[in-house]
ZASEVO-80181 format. One record per residue (C-alpha): residue in one letter; x, y, z. Coordinates in steps of 0.1 Angstrom, whole numbers, plus 5000, padded with zeros to 4 digits. Layout:
<sites>
+---------+------+------+------+
| residuo |    u |    v |    w |
+---------+------+------+------+
|       A |    X |    Y |    Z |
...
+---------+------+------+------+
</sites>
This chain:
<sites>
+---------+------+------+------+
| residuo |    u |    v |    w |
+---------+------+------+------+
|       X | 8103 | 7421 | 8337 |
|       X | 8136 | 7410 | 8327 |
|       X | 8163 | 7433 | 8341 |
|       X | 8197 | 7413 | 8333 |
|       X | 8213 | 7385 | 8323 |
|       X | 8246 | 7364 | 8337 |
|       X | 8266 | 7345 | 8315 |
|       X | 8292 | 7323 | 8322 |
|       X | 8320 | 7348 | 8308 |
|       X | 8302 | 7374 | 8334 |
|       X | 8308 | 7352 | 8362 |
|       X | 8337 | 7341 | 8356 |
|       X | 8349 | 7380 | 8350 |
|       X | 8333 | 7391 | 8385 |
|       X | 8346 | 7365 | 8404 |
|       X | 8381 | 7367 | 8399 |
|       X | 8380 | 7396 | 8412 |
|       X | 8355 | 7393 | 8446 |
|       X | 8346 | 7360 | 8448 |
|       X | 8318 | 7366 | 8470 |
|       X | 8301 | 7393 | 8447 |
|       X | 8262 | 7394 | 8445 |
|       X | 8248 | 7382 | 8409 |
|       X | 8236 | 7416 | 8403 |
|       X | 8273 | 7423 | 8401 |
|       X | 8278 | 7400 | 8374 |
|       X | 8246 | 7409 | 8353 |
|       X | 8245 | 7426 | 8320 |
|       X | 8220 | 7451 | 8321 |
|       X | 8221 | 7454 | 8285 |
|       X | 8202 | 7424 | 8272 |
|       X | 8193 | 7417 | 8234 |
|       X | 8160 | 7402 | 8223 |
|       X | 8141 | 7383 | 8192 |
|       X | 8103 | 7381 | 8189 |
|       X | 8091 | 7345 | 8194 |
|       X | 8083 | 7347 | 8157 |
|       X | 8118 | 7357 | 8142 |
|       X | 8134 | 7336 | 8118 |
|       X | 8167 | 7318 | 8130 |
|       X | 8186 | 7336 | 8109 |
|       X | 8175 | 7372 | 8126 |
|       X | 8185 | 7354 | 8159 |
|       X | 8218 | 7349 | 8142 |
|       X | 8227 | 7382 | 8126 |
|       X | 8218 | 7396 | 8161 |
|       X | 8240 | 7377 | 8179 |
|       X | 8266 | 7383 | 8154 |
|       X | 8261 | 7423 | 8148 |
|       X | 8261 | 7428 | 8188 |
|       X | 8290 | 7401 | 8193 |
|       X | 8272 | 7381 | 8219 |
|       X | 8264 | 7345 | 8225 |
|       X | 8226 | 7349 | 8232 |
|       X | 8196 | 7367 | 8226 |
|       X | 8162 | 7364 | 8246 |
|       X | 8129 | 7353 | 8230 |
|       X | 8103 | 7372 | 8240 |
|       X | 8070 | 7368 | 8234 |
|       X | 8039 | 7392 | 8218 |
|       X | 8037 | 7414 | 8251 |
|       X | 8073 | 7411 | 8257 |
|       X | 8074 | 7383 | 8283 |
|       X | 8104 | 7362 | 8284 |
|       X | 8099 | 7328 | 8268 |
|       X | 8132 | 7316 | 8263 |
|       X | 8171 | 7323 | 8254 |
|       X | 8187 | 7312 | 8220 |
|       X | 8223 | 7305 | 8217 |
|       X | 8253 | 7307 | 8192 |
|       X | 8256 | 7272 | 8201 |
|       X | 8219 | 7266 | 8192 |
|       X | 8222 | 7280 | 8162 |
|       X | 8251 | 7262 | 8148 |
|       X | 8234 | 7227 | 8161 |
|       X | 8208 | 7239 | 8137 |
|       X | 8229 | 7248 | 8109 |
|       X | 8246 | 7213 | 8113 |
|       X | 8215 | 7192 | 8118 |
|       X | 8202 | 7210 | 8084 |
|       X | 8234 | 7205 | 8066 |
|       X | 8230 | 7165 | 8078 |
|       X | 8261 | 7166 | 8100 |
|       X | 8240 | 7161 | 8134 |
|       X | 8205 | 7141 | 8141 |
|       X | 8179 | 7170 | 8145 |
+---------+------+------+------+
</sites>
């Protein structure tokens, strides 16, 4: 069961401040998730509605398959467009 996640901005936050801290002190509790089948575009307006740069993909009995990224997401948007190699 996934309980957290640490990004880079949470690290960077904690560590300022105690550079020894634990990683639970940098995790996010609060952790926002697609279905495996979601459309890219659900993945997006997720990120962009709860302002974050990642949501989890999770599978049909809620297992964690992988993480998707605003970053992802506009490397698709560009590869469709024909800016970038897909």
């Amino acid at each position: 069961m996934l309980r957290g996640l640490i990004t880079r901005t949470d690290v960077l936050r904690v560590l300022m401040d105690e550079p020894e801290a634990e990683a639970r002190a940098a995790m996010s509790a609060q952790v926002f998730a697609v279905p495996v089948d979601s459309s890219i575009e659900s993945a997006a307006a997720l990120i962009a509605i709860e302002n974050v740069g990642q949501v989890v993909v999770t599978g049909h009995d809620g297992e964690l398959l992988g993480l998707v990224t605003a970053v992802d997401i506009a490397r698709h948007v560009a590869a469709r467009a024909g800016y970038i190699a897909s």
